[in-house]
C-alpha positions, 0 to 999 in steps of 0.5 A, a space after each residue: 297789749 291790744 291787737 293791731 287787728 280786732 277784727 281778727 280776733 273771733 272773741 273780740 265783738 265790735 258793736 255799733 252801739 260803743 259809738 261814743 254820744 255826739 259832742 252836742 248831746 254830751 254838751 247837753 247833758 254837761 250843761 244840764 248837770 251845771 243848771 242843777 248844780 247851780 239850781 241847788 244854790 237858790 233854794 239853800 239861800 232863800 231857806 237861810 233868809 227863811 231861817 235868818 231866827 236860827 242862826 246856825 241853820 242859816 249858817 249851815 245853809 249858807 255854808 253848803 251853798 258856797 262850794 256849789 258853784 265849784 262843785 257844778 264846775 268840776 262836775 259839769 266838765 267831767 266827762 260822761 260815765 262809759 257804756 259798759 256793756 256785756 254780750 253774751 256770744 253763741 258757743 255751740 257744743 260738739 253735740 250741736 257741731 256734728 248735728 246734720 243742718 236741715 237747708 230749707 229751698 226757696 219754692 220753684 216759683 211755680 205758684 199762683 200769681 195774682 195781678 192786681 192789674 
């Protein structure tokens, strides 16, 4: 079950970077899919003519080439693999908990000024 509030959870990590891509670039990249897909038809075609004196290569050629249409479809509308990413969080040991911290103070501004005026 999820938690109503993951902001609550400290072990729960909310990153900007798990924003999904937009609809426009996740559109590209589904159209760019299509053209390649659909590229591959030609050149299986043009080497069937090309081989037209061995008939089972033409036959095989022509034969790989008919489902290619359909594949582009089902991949083209497929959706865009999720980013998994891991972050590795700061976990800091009883040793490094008890350790005084040094707190470092601004300067009393009573340093050199220089005008450029």
């Amino acid at each position: 079950m999820r938690d109503p509030n993951p902001g609550d959870n400290p072990d729960e990590i909310t990153v900007i970077t798990d924003a999904p891509m937009s609809y426009q670039d996740q559109l590209a990249a589904r159209r760019r899919r299509y053209s390649i897909m659909m590229f591959m038809r030609v050149p299986c075609l043009v080497l069937a003519a090309v081989f037209y004196n061995t008939p089972w290569l033409a036959a095989t050629l022509i034969i790989l080439s008919i489902p290619l249409p359909w594949m582009a479809v089902i991949i083209a509308n497929d959706r865009l693999p999720l980013k998994r990413t891991k972050f590795q969080r700061f976990r800091a040991d009883a040793e490094q908990l008890e350790k005084p911290v040094e707190r470092r103070q601004l300067d009393s501004g009573e340093g050199r000024i220089i005008d450029g005026g």
